[in-house]
C-alpha positions in Angstrom: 3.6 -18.5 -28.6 2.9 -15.8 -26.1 5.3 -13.2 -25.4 5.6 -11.4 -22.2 7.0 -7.8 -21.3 8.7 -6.2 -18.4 8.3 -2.6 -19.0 10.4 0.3 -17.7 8.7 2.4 -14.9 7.7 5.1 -16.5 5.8 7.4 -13.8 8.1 9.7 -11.6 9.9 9.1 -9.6 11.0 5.8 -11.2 9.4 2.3 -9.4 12.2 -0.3 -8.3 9.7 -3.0 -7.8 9.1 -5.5 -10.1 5.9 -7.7 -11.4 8.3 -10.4 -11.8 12.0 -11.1 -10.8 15.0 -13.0 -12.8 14.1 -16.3 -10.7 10.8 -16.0 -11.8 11.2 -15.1 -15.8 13.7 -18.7 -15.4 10.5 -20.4 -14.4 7.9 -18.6 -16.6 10.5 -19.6 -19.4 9.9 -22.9 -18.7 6.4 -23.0 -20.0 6.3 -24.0 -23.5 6.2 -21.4 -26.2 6.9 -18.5 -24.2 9.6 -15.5 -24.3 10.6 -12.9 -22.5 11.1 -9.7 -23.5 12.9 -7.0 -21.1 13.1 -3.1 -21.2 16.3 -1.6 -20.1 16.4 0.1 -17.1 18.7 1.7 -14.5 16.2 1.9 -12.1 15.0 -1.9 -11.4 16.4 -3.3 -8.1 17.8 -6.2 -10.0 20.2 -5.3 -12.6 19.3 -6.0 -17.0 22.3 -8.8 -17.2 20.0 -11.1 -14.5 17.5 -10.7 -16.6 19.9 -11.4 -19.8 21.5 -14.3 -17.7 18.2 -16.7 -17.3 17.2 -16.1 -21.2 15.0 -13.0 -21.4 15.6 -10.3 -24.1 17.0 -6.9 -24.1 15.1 -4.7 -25.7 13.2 -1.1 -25.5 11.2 -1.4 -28.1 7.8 -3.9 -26.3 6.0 -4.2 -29.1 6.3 -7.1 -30.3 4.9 -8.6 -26.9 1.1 -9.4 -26.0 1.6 -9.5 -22.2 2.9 -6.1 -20.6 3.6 -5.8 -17.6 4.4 -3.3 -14.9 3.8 -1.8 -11.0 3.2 1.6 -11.4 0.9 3.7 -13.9 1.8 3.7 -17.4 1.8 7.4 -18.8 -0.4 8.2 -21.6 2.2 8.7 -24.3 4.0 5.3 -23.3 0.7 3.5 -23.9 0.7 0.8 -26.8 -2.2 0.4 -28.0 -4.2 -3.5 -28.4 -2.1 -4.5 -25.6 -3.1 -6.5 -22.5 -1.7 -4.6 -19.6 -0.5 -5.5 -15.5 -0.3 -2.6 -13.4 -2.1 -0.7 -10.9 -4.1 2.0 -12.3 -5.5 3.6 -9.3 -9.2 4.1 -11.6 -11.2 1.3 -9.5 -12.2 4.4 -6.8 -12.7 6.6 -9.4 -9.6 8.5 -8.7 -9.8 11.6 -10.5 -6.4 12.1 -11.0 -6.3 9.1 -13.6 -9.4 9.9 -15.6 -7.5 10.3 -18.5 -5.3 7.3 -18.2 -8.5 4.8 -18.2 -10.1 7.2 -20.8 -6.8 6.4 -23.2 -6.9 2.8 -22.4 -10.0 2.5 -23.6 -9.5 4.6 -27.2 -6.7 2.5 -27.8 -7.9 -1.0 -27.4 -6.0 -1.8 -24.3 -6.9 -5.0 -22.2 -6.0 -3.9 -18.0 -5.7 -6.3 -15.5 -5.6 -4.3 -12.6 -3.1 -5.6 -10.2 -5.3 -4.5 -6.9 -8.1 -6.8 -8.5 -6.6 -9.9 -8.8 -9.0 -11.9 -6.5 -9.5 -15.2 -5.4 -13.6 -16.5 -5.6 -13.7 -14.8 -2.4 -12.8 -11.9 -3.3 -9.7 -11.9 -1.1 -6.7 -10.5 -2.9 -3.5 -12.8 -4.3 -0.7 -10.3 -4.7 -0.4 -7.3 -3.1 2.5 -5.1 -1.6 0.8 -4.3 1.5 2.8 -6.5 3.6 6.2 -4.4 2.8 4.2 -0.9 3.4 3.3 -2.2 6.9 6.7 -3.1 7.6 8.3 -0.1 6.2 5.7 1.8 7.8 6.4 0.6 11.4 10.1 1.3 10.9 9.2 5.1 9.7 6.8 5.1 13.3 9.4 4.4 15.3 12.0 6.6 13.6 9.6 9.6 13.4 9.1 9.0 17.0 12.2 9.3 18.1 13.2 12.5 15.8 10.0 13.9 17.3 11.0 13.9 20.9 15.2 14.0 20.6 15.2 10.6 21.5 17.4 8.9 19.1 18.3 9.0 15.1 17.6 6.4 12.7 18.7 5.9 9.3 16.1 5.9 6.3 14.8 2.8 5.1 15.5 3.5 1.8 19.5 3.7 3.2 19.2 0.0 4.3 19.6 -3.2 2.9 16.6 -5.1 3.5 13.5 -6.0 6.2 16.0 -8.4 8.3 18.6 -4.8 8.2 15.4 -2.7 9.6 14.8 -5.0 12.7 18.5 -5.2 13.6 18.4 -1.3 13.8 15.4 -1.3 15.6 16.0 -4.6 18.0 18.7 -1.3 19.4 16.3 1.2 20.4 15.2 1.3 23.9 11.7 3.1 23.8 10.3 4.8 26.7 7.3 3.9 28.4 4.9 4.7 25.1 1.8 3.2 24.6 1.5 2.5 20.3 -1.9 1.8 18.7 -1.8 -0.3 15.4 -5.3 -0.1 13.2 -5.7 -3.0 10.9 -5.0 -6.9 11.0 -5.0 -7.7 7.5 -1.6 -7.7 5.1 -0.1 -3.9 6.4 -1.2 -4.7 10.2 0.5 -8.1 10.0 3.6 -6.2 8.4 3.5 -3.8 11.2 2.8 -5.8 14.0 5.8 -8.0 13.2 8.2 -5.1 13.4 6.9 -4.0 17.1 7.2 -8.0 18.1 10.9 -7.9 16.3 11.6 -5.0 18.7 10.5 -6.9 21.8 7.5 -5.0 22.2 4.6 -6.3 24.1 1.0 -6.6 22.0 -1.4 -6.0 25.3 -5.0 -6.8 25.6 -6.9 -3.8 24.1 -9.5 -3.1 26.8 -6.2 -3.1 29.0 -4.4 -0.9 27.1 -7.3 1.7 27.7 -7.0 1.4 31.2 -3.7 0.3 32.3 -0.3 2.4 32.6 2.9 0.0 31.7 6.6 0.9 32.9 7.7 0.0 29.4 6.4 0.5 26.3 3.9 -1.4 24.8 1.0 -2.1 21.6 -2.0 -2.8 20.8 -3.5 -4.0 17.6 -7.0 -3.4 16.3 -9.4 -3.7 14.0 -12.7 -2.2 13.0 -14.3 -3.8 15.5 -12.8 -1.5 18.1 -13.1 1.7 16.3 -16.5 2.0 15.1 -20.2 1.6 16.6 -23.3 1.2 15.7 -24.7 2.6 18.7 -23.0 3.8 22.1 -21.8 -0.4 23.6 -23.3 -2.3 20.6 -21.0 -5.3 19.3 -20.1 -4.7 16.1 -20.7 -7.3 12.9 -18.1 -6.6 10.6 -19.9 -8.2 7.6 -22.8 -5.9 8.4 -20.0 -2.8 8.8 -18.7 -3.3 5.1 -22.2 -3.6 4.1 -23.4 -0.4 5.4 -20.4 2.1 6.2 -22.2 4.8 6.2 -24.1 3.6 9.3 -21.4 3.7 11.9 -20.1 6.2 14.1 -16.4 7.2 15.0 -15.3 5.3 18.4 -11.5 5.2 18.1 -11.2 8.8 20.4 -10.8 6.6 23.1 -7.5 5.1 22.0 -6.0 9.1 20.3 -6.8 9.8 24.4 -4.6 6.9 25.4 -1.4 6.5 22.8 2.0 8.1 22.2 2.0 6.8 18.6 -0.4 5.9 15.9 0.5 3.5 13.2 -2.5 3.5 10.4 -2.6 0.2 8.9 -6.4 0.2 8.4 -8.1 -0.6 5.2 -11.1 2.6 4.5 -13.7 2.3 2.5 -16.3 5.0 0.9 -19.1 6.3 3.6 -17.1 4.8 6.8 -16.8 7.5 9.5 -13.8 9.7 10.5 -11.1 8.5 13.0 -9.4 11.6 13.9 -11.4 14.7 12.5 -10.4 18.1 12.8 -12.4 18.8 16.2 -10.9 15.6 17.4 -7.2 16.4 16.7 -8.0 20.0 18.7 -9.0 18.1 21.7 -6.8 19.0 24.8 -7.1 15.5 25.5 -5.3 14.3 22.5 -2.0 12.5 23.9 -0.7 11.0 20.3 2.2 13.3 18.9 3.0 11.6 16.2 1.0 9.4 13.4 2.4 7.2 11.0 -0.5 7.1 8.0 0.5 3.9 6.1 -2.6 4.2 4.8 -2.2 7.1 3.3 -5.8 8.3 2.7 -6.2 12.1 1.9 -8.0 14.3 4.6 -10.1 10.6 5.5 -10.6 9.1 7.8 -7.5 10.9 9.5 -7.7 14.6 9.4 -4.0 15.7 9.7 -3.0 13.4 6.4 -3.4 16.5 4.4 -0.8 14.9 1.6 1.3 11.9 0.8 5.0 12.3 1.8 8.0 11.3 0.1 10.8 9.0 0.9 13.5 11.7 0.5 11.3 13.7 2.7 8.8 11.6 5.2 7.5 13.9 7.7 5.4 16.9 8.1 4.1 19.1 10.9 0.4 19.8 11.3 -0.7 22.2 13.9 -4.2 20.9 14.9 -5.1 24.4 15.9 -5.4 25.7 12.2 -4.7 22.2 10.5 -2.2 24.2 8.3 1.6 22.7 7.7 3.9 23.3 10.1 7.4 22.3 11.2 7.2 18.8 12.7 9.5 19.8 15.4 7.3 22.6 17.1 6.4 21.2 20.1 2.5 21.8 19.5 2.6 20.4 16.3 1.8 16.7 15.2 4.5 14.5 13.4 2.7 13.2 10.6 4.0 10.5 8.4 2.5 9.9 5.1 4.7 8.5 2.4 2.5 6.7 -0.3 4.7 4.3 -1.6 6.6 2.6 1.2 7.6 -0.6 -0.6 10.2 0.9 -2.5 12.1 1.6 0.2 12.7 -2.1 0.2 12.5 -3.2 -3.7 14.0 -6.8 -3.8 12.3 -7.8 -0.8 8.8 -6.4 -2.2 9.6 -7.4 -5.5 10.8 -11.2 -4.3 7.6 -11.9 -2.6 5.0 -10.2 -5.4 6.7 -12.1 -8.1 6.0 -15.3 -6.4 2.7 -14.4 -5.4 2.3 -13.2 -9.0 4.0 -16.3 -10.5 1.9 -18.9 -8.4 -2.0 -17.0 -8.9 -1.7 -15.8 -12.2 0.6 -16.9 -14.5 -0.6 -20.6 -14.7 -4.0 -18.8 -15.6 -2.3 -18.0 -19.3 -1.4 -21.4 -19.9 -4.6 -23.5 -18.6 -7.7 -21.2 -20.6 -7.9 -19.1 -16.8 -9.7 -22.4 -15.2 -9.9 -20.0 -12.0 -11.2 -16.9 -13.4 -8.4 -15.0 -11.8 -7.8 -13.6 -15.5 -11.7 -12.4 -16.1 -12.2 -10.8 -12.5 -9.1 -8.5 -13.0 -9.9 -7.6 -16.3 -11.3 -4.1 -15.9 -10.8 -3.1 -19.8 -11.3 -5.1 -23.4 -10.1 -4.7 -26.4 -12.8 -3.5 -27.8 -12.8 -0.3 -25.6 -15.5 -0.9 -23.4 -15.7 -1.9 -19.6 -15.8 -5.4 -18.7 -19.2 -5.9 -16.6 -17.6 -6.2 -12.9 -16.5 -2.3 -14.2 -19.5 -1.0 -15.5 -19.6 1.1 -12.4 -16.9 3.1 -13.8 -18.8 4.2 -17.0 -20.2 7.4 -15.4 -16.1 8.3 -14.2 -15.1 7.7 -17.9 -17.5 10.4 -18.8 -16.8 13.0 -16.5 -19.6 12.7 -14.7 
């Protein structure tokens, strides 16, 4: 018998997302000797009785289950202790802000599976959200753009139905001439890039974008390769960049001279250089107006992201002359864009895809003694209270040090 949880989000504001929907506890129930177990909430994108409906239970009280599991952080005081645990935990880069969290998890015996972890052999990651943050983030670009410059008003994600609803709204925006540059070509570049295609928008050469003038608007999509060097015209290897970060140089200045709009989709890792730094975004030269972080790292590698925004409140000014706050519409200051949790803003979709993700990668593990290891190389916690090995690195955070 092995009995798996859905907990209710307990960090706020309340997640809508789920680990796994109602089609997918129907199939999980299909394994033999398994039950579900279901925590009330108001706040889930799919309503209690669809859980009810395909034979999961209704219940607060999680106890009684061995599998918990979640999107969010768990707060402290909601912690059970000897549990095994889903859910991001935001520790794995030593986030400082969650100290205390891992440092509970391990006093109480907890087993986390870190959802950001859950690797193939490769290392490549099997469920993620970042596909629904880089189309959520596109749609906030283009809406910040246009409040930006009086060009047109767009409704919030979070006041639409679904992805298909967001590219109907934006398939009706005529853009002026702007010239967009797009960072990243893994899951939040692929999101984003589909929205610009969805809107008609041409995805131009890159060494033509720099160059070339277009009577309509257009994009470009790149990756690190375009945006760091070695040396001043060296090719870059990216296996030798993720190797040694801390090697590289800034070169994306070139682009910030070029573009209207940036849309951060980039993945940045410790010791890589800056994009935009502050000297950068003081530069007379500086054409972007408005950025749209989906990436959403703090004060790196893009200077102006001095916080994560908010759905119910999405945009910020920065004037790059003091890099204080500002009012987004003064006309010197940058737009900036920075929510930090963008797939909410479209729950079901989100939710839809993880769960299969989820249900196809990981669950089979449970039932089969975890023949691909996906189990063990998640595992950043044991019940013991001590750090599995691939997390050793993370004894010096626990500490304090």
């Amino acid at each position: 018998m092995i009995r798996f949880g859905l907990i209710a989000e307990g960090k706020y504001p309340p997640d809508r997302r789920v680990v796994l929907t109602p089609d997918a506890c129907a199939s999980l129930l299909n394994y033999p000797g398994v039950e579900i177990y279901v925590a009330p909430s108001v706040h889930r994108a799919f309503p209690d009785s669809a859980y009810a409906e395909v034979g999961a239970i209704l219940q607060e009280d999680l106890s009684v289950c061995d599998v918990l599991l979640g999107v969010k952080e768990v707060p402290i005081e909601q912690l059970i202790p000897g549990k095994k645990y889903f859910f991001f935990s935001h520790t794995i880069k030593k986030q400082s802000y969650n100290r205390a969290l891992l440092q509970a998890i391990l006093a109480q015996g907890i087993s986390l599976f870190d959802h950001e972890v859950i690797v193939d052999q490769n290392g490549q990651r099997l469920v993620a959200f970042g596909y629904y943050a880089g189309v959520v983030g596109a749609y906030h670009a283009i809406r910040t753009y246009g409040l930006k410059h009086g060009l047109f008003e767009l409704a919030k994600p979070s006041d639409l139905a679904d992805i298909n609803a967001l590219k109907n709204v934006l398939r009706e925006i005529n853009l002026p001439p702007v010239k967009i540059v797009l960072t990243g070509k893994g899951r939040v570049g692929s999101g984003a890039a589909e929205v610009l295609d969805a809107m008609g928008l041409p995805c131009v050469d890159p060494e033509d974008f720099l160059v070339n003038e277009y009577p309509h608007a257009v994009y470009t999509a790149i990756d690190v390769c375009s945006y760091v060097q070695l040396s001043p015209g060296s090719t870059v290897d990216k296996q030798h960049f993720f190797a040694h970060p801390e090697l590289y140089a800034n070169n994306f200045f070139r682009w910030a001279a070029v573009s209207d709009l940036f849309i951060a989709g980039h993945y940045y890792g410790k010791g890589a250089p800056m994009m935009l730094d502050v000297n950068d975004l003081k530069d007379p030269s500086l054409k972007i107006s408005v950025i749209a972080d989906i990436s959403c790292d703090i004060g790196a590698p893009i200077a102006s992201t001095l916080r994560s925004s908010t759905i119910s409140d999405p945009i910020y000014g920065v004037n790059p002359r003091d890099m204080a706050e500002c009012d987004w519409r003064s006309e010197d200051a940058l737009a900036v864009m920075a929510v930090d949790n963008l797939p909410c803003e479209v729950p079901v979709d989100a939710s839809s895809g993880f769960s299969i993700a989820f249900s196809k990668y990981v669950l089979p593990a449970f039932f089969d003694g975890d023949q691909s290891g996906v189990l063990a190389r998640a595992q950043i916690t044991t019940a013991d209270g001590k750090l599995t090995p691939r997390f050793s690195y993370l004894e010096e955070y626990v500490a304090g040090k």
